[in-house]
C-alpha positions as CSV (number, residue, x, y, z in Angstrom):
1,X,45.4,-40.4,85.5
2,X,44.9,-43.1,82.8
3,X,41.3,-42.8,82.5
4,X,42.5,-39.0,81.4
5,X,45.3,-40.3,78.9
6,X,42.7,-42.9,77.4
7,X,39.8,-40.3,77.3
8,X,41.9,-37.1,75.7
9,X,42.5,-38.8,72.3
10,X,38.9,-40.6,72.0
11,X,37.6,-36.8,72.3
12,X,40.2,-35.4,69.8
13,X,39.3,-38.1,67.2
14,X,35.9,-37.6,68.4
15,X,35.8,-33.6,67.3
16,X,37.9,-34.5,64.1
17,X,35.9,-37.2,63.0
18,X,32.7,-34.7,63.0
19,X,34.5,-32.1,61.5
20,X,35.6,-34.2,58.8
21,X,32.0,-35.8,58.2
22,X,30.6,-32.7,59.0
23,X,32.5,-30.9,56.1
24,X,32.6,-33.7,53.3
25,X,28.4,-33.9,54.1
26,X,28.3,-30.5,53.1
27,X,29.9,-31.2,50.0
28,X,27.3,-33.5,49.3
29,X,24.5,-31.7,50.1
30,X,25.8,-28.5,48.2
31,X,25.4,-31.3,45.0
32,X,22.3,-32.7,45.9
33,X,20.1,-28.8,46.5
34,X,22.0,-26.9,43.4
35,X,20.1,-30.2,41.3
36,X,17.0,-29.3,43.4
37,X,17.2,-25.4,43.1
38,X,18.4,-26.1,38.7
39,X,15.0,-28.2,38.6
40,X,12.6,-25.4,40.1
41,X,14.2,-22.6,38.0
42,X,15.7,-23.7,34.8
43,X,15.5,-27.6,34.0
44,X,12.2,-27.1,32.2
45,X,13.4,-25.1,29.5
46,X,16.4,-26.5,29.0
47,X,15.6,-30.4,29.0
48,X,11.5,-29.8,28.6
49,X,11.3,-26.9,26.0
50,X,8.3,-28.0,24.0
51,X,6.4,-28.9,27.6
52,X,4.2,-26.1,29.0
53,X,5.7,-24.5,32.1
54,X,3.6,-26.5,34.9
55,X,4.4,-29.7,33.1
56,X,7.7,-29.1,32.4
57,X,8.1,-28.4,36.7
58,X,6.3,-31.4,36.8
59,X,8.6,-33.2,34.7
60,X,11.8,-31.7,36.3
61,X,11.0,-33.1,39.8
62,X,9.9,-36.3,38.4
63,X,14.1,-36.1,37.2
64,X,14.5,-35.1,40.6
65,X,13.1,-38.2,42.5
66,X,15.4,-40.4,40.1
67,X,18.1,-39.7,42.8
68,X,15.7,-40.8,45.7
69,X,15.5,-43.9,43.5
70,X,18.7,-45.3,43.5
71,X,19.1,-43.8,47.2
72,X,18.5,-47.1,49.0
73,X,20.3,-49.3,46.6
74,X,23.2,-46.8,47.0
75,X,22.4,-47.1,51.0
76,X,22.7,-51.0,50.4
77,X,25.6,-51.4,48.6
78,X,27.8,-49.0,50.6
79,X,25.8,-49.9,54.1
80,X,27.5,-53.4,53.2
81,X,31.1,-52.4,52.0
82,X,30.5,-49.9,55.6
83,X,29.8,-52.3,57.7
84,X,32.3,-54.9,56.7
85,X,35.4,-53.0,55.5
86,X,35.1,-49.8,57.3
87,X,33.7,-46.5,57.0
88,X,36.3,-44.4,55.9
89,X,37.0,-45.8,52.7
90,X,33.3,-46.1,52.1
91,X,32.8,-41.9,52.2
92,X,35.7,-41.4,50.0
93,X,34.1,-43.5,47.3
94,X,30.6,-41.6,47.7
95,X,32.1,-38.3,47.6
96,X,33.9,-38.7,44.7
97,X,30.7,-40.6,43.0
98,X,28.7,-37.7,43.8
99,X,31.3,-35.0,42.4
100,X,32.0,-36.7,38.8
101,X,28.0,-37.3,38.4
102,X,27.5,-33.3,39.4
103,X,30.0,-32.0,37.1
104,X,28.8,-34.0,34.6
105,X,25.3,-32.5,34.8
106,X,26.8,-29.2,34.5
107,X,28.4,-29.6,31.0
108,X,25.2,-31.9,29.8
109,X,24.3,-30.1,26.7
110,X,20.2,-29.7,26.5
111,X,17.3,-31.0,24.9
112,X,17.6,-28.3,21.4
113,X,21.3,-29.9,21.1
114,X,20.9,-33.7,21.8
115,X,17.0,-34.2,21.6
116,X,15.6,-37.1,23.7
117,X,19.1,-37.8,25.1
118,X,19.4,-34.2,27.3
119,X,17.0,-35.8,29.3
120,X,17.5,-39.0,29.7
121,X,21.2,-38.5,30.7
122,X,20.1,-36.0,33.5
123,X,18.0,-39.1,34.4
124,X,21.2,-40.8,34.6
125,X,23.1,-38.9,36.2
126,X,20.6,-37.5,38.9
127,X,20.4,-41.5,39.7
128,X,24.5,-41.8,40.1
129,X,23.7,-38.4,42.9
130,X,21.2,-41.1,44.7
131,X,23.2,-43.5,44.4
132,X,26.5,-41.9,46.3
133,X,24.2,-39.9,48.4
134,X,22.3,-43.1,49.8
135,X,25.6,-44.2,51.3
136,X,27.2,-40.8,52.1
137,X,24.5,-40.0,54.5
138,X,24.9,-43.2,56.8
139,X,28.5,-43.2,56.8
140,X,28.9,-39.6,57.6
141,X,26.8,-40.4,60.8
142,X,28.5,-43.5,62.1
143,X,31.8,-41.4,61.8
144,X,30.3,-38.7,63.6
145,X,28.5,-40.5,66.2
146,X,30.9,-43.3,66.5
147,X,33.9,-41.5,67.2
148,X,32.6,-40.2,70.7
149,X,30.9,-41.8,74.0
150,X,27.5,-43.3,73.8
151,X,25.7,-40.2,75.7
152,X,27.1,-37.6,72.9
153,X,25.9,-39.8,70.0
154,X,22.8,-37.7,69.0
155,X,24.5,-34.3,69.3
156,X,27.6,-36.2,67.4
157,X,25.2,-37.0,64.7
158,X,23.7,-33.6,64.4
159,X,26.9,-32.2,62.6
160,X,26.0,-34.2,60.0
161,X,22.8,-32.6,60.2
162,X,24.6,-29.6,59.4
163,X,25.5,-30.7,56.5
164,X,22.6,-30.1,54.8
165,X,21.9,-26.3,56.1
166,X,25.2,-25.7,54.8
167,X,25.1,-27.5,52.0
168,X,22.0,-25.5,51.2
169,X,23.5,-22.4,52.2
170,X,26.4,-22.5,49.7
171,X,23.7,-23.8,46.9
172,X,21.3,-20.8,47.2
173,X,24.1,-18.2,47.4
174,X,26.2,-19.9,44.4
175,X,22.4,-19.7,42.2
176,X,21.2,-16.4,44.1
177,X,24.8,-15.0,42.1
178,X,23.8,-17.0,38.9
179,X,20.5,-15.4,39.1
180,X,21.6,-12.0,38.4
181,X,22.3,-12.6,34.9
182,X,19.6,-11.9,32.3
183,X,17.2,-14.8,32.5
184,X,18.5,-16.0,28.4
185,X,21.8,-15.7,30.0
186,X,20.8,-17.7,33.2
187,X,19.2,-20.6,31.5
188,X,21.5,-20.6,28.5
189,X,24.6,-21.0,30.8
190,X,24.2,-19.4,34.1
191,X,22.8,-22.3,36.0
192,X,25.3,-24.3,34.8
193,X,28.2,-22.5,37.0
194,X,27.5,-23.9,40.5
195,X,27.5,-27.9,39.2
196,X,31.1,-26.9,37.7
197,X,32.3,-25.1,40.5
198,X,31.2,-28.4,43.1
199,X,34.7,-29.9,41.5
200,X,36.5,-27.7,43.4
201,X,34.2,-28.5,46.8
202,X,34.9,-32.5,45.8
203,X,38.5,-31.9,46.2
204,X,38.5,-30.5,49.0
205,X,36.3,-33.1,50.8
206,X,38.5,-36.0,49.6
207,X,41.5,-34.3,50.9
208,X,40.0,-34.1,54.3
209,X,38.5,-37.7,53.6
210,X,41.6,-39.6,53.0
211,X,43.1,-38.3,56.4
212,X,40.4,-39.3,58.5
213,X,40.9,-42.2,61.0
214,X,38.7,-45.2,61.1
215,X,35.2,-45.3,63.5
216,X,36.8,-47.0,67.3
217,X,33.5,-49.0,67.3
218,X,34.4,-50.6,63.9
219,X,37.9,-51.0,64.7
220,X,36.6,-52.8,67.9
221,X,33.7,-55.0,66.3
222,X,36.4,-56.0,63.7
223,X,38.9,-57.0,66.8
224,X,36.3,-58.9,68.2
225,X,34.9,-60.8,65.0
226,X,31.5,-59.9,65.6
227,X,31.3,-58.9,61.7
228,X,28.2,-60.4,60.0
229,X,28.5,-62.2,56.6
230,X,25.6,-60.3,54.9
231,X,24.4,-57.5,57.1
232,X,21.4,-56.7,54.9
233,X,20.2,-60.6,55.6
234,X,20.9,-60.1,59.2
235,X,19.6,-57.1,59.3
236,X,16.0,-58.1,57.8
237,X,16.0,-61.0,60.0
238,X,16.4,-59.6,63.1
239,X,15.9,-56.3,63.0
240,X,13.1,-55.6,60.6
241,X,10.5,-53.7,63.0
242,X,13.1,-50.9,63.7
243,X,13.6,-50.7,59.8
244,X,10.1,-50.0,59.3
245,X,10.1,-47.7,61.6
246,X,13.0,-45.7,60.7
247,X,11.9,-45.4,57.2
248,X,8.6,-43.6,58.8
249,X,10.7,-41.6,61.5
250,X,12.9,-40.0,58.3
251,X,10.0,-38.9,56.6
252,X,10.1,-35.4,57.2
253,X,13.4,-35.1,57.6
254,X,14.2,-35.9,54.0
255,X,10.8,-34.1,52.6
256,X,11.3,-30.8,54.4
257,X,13.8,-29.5,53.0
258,X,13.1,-30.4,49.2
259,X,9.9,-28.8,50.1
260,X,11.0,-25.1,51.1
261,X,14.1,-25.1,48.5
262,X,11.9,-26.9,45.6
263,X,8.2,-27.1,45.6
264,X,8.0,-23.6,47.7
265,X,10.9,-22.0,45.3
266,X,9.1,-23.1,42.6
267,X,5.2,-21.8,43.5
268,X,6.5,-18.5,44.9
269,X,8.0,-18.0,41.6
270,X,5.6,-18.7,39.4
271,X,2.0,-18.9,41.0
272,X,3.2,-15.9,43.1
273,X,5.3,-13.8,41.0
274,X,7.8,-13.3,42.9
275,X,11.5,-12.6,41.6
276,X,14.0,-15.6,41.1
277,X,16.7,-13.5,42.9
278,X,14.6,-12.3,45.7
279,X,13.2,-15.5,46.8
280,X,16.6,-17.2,46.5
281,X,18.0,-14.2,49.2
282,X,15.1,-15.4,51.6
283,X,15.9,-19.2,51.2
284,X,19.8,-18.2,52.1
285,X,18.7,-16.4,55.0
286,X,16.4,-19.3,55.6
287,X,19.2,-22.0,55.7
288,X,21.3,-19.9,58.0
289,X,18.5,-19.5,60.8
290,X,18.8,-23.5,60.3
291,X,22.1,-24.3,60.6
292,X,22.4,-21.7,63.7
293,X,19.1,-23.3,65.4
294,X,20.3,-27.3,64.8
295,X,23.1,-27.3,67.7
296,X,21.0,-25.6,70.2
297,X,17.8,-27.8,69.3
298,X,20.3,-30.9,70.2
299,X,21.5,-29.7,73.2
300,X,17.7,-28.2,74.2
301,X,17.4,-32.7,73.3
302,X,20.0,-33.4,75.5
303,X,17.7,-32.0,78.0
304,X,14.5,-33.4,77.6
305,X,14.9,-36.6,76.3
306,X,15.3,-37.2,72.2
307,X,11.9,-38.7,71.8
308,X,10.1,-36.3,73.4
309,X,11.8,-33.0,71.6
310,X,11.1,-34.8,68.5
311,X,7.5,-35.6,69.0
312,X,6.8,-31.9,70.7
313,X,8.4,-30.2,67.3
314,X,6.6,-32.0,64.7
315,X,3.4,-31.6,66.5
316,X,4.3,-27.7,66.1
317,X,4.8,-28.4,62.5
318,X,1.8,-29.6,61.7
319,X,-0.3,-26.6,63.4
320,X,1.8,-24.5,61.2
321,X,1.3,-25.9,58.2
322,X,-2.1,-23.9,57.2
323,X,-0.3,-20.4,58.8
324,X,2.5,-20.8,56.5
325,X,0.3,-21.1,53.5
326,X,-1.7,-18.1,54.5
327,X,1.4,-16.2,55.2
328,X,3.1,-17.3,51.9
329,X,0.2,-16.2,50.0
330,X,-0.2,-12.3,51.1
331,X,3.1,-12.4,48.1
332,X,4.3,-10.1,50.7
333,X,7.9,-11.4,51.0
334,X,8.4,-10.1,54.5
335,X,5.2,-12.5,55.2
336,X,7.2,-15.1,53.3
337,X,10.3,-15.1,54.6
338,X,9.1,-15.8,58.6
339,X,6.5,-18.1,57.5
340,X,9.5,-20.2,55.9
341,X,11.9,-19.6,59.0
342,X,9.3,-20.7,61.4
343,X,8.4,-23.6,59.7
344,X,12.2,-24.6,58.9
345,X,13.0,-24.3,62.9
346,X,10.0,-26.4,63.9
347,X,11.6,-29.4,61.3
348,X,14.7,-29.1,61.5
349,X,14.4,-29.1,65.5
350,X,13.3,-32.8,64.7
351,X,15.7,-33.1,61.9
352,X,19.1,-32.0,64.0
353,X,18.6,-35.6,66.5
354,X,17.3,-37.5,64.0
355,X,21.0,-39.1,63.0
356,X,21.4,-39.7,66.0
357,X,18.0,-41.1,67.0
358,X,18.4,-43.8,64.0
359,X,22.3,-44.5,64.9
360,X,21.0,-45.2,68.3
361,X,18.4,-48.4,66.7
362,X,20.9,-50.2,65.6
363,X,24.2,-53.0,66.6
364,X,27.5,-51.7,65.2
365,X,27.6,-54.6,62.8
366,X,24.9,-53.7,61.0
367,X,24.4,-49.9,61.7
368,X,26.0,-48.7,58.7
369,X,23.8,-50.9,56.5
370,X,20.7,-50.3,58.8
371,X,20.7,-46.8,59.2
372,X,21.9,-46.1,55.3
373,X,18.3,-48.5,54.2
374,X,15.9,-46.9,56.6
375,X,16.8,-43.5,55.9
376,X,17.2,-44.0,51.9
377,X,13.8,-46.2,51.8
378,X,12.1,-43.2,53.0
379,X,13.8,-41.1,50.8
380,X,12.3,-43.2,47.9
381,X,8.9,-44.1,49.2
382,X,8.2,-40.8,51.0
383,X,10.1,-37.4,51.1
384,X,11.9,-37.5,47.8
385,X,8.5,-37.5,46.1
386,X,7.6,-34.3,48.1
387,X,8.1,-32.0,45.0
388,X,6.6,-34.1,42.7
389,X,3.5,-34.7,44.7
390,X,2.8,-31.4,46.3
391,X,3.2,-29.5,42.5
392,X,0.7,-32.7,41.3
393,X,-1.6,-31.4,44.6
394,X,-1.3,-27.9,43.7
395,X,-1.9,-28.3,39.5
396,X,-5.0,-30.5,41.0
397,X,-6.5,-28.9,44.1
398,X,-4.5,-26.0,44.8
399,X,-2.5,-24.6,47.8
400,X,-5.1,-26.6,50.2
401,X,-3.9,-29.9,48.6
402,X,-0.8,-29.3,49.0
403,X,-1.1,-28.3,53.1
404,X,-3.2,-31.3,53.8
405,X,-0.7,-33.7,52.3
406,X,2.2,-31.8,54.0
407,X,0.1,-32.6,57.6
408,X,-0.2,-36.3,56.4
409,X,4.2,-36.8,55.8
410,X,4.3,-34.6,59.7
411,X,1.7,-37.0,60.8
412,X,3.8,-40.3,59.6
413,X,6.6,-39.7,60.9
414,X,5.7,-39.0,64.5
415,X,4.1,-42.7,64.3
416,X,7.7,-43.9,63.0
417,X,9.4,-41.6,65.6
418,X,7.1,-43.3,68.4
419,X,7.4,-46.7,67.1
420,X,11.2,-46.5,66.9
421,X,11.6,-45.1,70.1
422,X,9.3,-48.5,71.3
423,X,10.9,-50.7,69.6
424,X,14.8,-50.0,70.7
425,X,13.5,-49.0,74.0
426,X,15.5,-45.1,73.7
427,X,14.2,-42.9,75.9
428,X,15.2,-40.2,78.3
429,X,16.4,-42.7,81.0
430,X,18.6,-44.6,78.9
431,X,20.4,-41.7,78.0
432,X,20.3,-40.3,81.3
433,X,22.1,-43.8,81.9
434,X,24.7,-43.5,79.4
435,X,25.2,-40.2,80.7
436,X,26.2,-41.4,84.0
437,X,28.1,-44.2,82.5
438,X,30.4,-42.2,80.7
439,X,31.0,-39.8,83.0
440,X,31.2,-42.4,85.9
């Protein structure tokens, strides 16, 4: 009977805690893509008139990877306030961050009014974004993985994956609205609407926010004084090879997604020809096949062992690579739209454990600060520059270049999903273990 009583409100906090990270994520997320989707289709001419239009792209996602910048130091600072005064706290600070530096980029007059200054205050404020985001995303998964038993970690952590699908969802359909105006209309004022209407999302996340409880594995680390002084110096010390290879394992996970709403927006827009509206239709559909496919990918996980799924569904990423291109190419946007749902579930297949995967690599102490720094270094090092460097590919070598480095990020990170699994020792028996454990 007590093992009832003790287990009935760890699973209640359990489902409101990933409800609660679940939603607030999305609030994030919905921030960071409308920036990504504003960079592909209207940030050239408005903070890069005098550039031509391949340049000004160019120069839009270099103002794009100033978020993946100031990711890890964001993941640092709030991976330390995290792991030493809590998590809850720590999210309400980020989500707020992110939703003052949003709005703020929505009312930033452009380069005609303000000259050198348009840009270089998007720079700015794209960098606050990064800078909340690279402790929202750690924090979100320690509340949502935390809250439960050790064996439902990976699936807690994969509604914070959702985050991002849905996130992206309520991005493309606010600019797939926005893009109905007359394109003066749309890049005089019209792409402006969905950063001012993220105040309203903010609001709503840091009402849910401030209600949320505190992570039981905190509470309990804090009980037991097994706090760390400086969790980034422990963390380097002792734990440095499951860094490393968290920073690889995240590769695609970050560049994925920049790479469909972004780079591809971008090239099927304007090496392909096709409309801003209609291709903005296929991404939304795109993002719901996602968010339907992530909990069944977990569970399909659960199964098989973490590792493995992971491993088997980037493999089918990178052998789709070339078909995608092919398929995105016929312009026909029937061909388009599979290519891009096909290649979105074989990522995010690997991309709905992967929360959970790096939560898993890490002590409570230092989890927040450990999983917030792998994840954001990668962001910085390798999948925020996904944009940048696949246009760079395709103004140099074309489509080709742009597939071959796309197989080289795949190829990365299954050595960093390998490597991670080796050194924690996760596998499919250990959670077959905890399993037991927990229901034992």
């Amino acid at each position: 009977m007590s093992a009832t009583i003790t287990a009935h409100p760890r699973e209640a906090q359990a489902k409101k805690a990933r409800i609660a990270a679940f939603l607030g994520t999305t609030v994030e997320w919905y921030d960071f893509f409308i920036y990504s989707t504003a960079a592909a289709l209207a940030f050239g001419p408005v903070f890069f008139p005098e550039a031509s239009t391949g340049t000004a792209l160019l120069l839009s996602f270099a103002t794009f990877w100033a978020g993946f910048l100031a990711r890890p130091i964001g993941g640092i600072v709030f991976g330390h306030f995290g792991d030493k005064i809590g998590r809850k706290n720590t999210l309400v600070a980020t989500l707020l961050i992110m939703g003052v530096a949003t709005f703020c980029i929505g009312i930033l007059p452009g380069a005609d009014t303000i000259g050198v200054m348009a840009p270089v205050l998007l720079v700015f404020f794209r960098a606050l974004q990064g800078f909340a985001v690279g402790g929202e995303w750690g924090g979100a998964v320690l509340l949502a993985s935390e809250a439960g038993t050790k064996s439902t970690a990976v699936r807690g952590g994969m509604w914070v994956q959702q985050g991002s699908p849905a996130g992206n969802i309520l991005a493309t359909a606010a600019f797939a609205l926005a893009a109905l105006l007359p394109s003066d209309q749309f890049i005089a004022w019209g792409w402006r609407v969905p950063f001012l209407f993220s105040a309203v999302l903010v609001i709503i996340g840091l009402v849910i926010r401030v209600r949320l409880e505190e992570s039981p594995e905190f509470v309990e680390t804090k009980a037991q004084k097994r706090e760390v002084k400086v969790p980034m110096a422990e963390l380097m010390k002792h734990h440095w090879k499951a860094v490393i290879a968290g920073i690889f394992a995240s590769a695609l996970g970050i560049g994925m997604a920049y790479f469909i709403s972004a780079f591809m927006l971008a090239y099927a827009t304007t090496q392909l020809g096709i409309e801003r509206s209609v291709m903005l239709n296929v991404l939304l559909i795109n993002a719901i096949a996602q968010f339907i496919w992530q909990p069944v990918a977990a569970r399909i996980a659960e199964k098989i062992g973490t590792t493995r799924f992971m491993t088997i569904t980037l493999a089918a990423s990178a052998m789709f690579v070339l078909p995608m291109f092919w398929l995105v190419n016929t312009a026909n946007i029937f061909a388009i739209g599979a290519a891009l749902i096909l290649a979105t579930v074989f990522g995010s297949g690997y991309y709905a454990v992967l929360a959970g995967f790096l939560a898993q690599a890490f002590p409570t102490e230092v989890r927040y600060t450990g999983v917030s720094f792998a994840y954001q270094a990668s962001s910085t090092l390798l999948g925020g520059t996904t944009p940048l460097l696949a246009q760079a590919f395709l103004n140099s070598s074309g489509w080709p270049g742009v597939a071959g480095f796309q197989v080289f990020i795949i190829a990365i990170t299954i050595g960093g999903v390998v490597a991670l699994a080796s050194v924690t020792g996760f596998s499919a028996a250990r959670e077959r273990t905890q399993r037991l454990e927990d229901a034992g």
